[in-house]
N, C-alpha and C positions, 0 to 999 in steps of 0.2 A: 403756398403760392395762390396768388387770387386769380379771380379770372380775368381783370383786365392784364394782370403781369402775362397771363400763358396768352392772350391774345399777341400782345406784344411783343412776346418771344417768337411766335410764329411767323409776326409780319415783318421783323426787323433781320433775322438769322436762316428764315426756311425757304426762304423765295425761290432758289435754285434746286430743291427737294420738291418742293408744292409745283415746280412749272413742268420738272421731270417726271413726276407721279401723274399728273392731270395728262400730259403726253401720252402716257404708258395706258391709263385709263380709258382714254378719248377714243383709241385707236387698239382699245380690248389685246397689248401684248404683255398683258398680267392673266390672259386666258387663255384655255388650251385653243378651244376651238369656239365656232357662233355654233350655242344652241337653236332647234327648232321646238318652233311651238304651232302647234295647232289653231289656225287662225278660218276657216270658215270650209264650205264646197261652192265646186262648181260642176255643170256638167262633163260628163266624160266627153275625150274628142280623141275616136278611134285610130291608132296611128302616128295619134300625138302623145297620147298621157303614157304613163304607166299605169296597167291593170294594176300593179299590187295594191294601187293606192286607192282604189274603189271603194263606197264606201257600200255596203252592202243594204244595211237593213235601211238608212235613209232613200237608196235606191230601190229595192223594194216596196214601200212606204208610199212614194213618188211615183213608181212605174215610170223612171227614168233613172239611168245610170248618172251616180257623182262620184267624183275623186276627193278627198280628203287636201285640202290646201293650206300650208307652212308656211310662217315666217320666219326671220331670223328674231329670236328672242333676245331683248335688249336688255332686259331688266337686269342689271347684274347686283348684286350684294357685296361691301366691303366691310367687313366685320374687325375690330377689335378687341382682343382678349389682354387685360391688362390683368398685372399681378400687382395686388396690393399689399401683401402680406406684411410682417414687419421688416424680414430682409433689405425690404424695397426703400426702408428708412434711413439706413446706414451711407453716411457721406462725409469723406476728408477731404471732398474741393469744392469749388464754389457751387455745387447744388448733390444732392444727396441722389441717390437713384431714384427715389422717385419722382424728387422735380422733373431729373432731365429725363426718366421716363414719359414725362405728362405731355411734355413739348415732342416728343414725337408722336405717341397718339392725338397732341392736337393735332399738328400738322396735316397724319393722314387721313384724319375726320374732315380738313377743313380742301385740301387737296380731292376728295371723293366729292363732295360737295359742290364743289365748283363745277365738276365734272354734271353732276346731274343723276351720280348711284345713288342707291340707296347703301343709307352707310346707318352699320351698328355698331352697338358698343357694348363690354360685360367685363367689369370689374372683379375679381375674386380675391381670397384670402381663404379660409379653412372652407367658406361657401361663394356662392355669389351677392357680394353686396350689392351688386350695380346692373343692372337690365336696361338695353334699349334695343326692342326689337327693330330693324332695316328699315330707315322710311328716308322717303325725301324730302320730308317736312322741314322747311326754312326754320324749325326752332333745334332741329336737329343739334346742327353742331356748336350752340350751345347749351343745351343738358348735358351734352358729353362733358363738357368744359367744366360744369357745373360738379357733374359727378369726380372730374377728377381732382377739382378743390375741395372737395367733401371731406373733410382731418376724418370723416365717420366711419370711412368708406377703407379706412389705411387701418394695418396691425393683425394681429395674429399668427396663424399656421398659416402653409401655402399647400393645397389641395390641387395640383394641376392636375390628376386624373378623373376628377369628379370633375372639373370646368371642363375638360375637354370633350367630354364623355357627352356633357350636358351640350355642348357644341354642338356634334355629332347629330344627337337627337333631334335638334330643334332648329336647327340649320339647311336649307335647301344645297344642292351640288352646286348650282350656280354660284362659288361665294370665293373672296379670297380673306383667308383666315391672318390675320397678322397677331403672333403671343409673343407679348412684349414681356419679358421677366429678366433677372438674375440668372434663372437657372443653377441658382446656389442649391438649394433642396427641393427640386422638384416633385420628387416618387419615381415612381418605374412607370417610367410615360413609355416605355420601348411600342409598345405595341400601339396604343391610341395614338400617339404621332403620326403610325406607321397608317392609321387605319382615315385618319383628319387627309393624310395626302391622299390617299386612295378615294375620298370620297370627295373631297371640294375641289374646284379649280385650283385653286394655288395654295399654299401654306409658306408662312414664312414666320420664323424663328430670330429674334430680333432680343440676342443677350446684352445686357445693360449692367455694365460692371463699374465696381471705385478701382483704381490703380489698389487700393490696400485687401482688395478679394484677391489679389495676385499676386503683388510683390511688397514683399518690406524692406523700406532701405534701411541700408546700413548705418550702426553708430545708435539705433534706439535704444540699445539696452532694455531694463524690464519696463515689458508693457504687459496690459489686462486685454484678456480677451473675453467676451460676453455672449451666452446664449440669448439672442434677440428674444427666443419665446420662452424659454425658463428663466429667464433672469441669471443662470448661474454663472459665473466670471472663475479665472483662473489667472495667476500672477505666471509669468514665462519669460525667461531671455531671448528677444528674440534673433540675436547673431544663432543663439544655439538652434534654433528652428525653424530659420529663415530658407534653410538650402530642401528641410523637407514639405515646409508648406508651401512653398513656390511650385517643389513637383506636382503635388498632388493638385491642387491647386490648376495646373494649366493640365494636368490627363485630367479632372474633371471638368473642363470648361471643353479641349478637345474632344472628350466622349459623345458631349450634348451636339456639338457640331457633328459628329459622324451619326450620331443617331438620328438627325433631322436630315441631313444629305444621301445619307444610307434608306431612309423610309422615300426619299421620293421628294424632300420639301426643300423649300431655300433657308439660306441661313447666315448673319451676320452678327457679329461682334464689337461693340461698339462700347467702349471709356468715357466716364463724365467729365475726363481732364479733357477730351477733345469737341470738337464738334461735329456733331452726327448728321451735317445734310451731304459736307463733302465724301466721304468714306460711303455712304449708303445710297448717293447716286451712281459713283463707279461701279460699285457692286451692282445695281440694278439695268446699268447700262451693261456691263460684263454677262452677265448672267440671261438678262432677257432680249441681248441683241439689237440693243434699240441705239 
C-alpha cells in the first residue's frame, strides 16, 4: 500500500473513528485520571495552604516560607505498537492483515494528531524495525505512514515480549498503548500485558484477523497449509479438520481476549472482511462511557 492509498483510506472510511477518537482524546476519557506536575512556588499563606506542601530548603534559602505549586499535566503520549511480522501478510479478502492493519494505525496516528498529543509509533517483527519516539511535530504522522509502507519493515518472527518489554522501559506512565497484532503467535505475553496495564494509562489489544485464522468453509476439499517463517507446507483435507481447527482456533483468539481483560487492559476483535471504524467505535463508546 502507498501512502497516498492509506491517506485515502483514512479520509474516505475513518471519519466516524477519527471524530470519536479525537472526542475521547480532547476530553482525556482514554485516561484514568489528570496528572500533576510541578509547576513553580509561591509564598505560604497561613490558614490558607497546606503545610505539607512547604517547600523547605527553598524556604530556608529565602528566609521565607513557599509551597510547592501544581498543574494539571497535559502532555499526554499515544503510542502505537504495530506487528509486522510475516503473520501479518496473510490475506483471503480484499486487503491482507496488514494493509488493514495499517489503516487503523493510520487512523489513530492521524486522530491523536489532530488532537494536539504527542503520538508515537514502533513497528516489530523478531525486533524493532520501526522507532518514533512521542512528538508533536507536523511531520509526525507522516513517518508513521511512511514506516508503515516500508515492504522492509514487514516479515519475519513475531517477538511480542521483547516489544513490549522495550515499551515498558522507554515509555513514561502517562501513555495509551494501542498493539495492533494477529495475536496468531505472540509468546507468553501473560505477565508483560499484565505489567503494560499496570504501568500506562490505558492498553488496548486490537486483534486483526482473516475469516481463514478462524473458519473454513465448507466443500474445499485438500488444501496446503504453510509455515509463514519456515516455509514448511503440508497437504490436508480440510472437511476432515475443519471442526478441530475452528476449536482451537476460537480458545486461542478467546485466551488472548481474557488475558488482556483479565490484566487490566481493553480489548477488540476485529475481521478484514469487515469494517473496523463501526465495531471499534461501539466498543469504545461501550467500554469508556462516552
Amino acid at each position: 500500500m502507498e501512502v497516498y492509498d492509506l491517506i485515502e483510506e483514512v479520509t474516505r472510511h475513518a471519519r466516524g473513528f477519527v471524530e470519536l477518537l479525537t472526542v475521547l482524546l480532547k476530553y482525556r476519557v482514554l485516561f484514568r485520571s489528570s496528572g500533576l506536575e510541578f509547576s513553580g512556588l509561591r509564598e505560604y499563606c497561613p490558614g490558607e495552604d497546606d503545610a505539607s506542601r512547604i517547600e523547605w530548603k527553598s524556604s530556608l534559602r529565602a528566609q521565607k516560607i513557599y509551597i510547592k505549586l501544581y498543574e494539571e499535566e497535559k502532555d499526554l503520549d499515544i503510542v502505537i505498537l504495530f506487528d509486522s511480522s510475516a503473520n501479518m501478510l496473510f490475506g483471503t479478502q480484499e486487503r491482507t492483515k496488514e494493509e488493514y492493519a495499517a489503516i487503523i494505525a493510520a487512523t489513530i496516528s492521524f486522530a491523536a494528531t489532530e488532537v494536539g498529543d504527542n503520538v508515537g509509533f514502533a513497528m516489530f517483527n523478531e525486533k524493532l524495525v520501526a522507532t518514533l519516539e512521542p512528538s508533536k511535530s507536523s511531520s509526525q504522522y507522516f513517518q508513521i505512514l511512511k514506516s508503515l509502507c516500508d515492504k522492509k519493515n514487514y516479515g519475519g518472527k513475531c517477538n511480542m515480549v521483547d516489544a513490549l518489554t522495550t515499551m515498558i522501559n522507554t515509555l513514561r506512565d502517562r501513555t495509551a498503548l494501542f498493539i495492533i497484532s494477529d495475536f496468531t503467535n505472540p509468546g507468553d505475553i501473560d505477565e508483560i500485558v499484565k505489567m503494560c496495564a499496570g504501568k500506562f494509562n490505558k492498553v488496548y489489544g486490537i486483534m486483526v484477523r482473516d475469516p481463514r485464522d478462524e473458519f473454513l468453509p465448507k466443500g474445499l476439499g485438500y488444501i496446503t497449509l504453510s509455515d509463514p517463517h519456515t516455509g514448511q507446507s503440508v497437504t490436508v483435507d480440510a472437511d476432515q479438520i475443519r471442526e478441530k481447527f475452528e476449536r482451537e482456533a476460537l480458545n486461542q483468539s478467546k485466551y488472548i481476549e481474557s488475558l488482556f481483560i483479565g490484566g487490566g487492559a481493553g480489548f477488540i476483535k476485529l475481521f478484514t472482511n469487515e469494517p473496523f471504524s463501526e465495531p471499534t467505535i461501539r466498543y469504545l463508546k461501550y467500554i469508556e462511557g462516552a
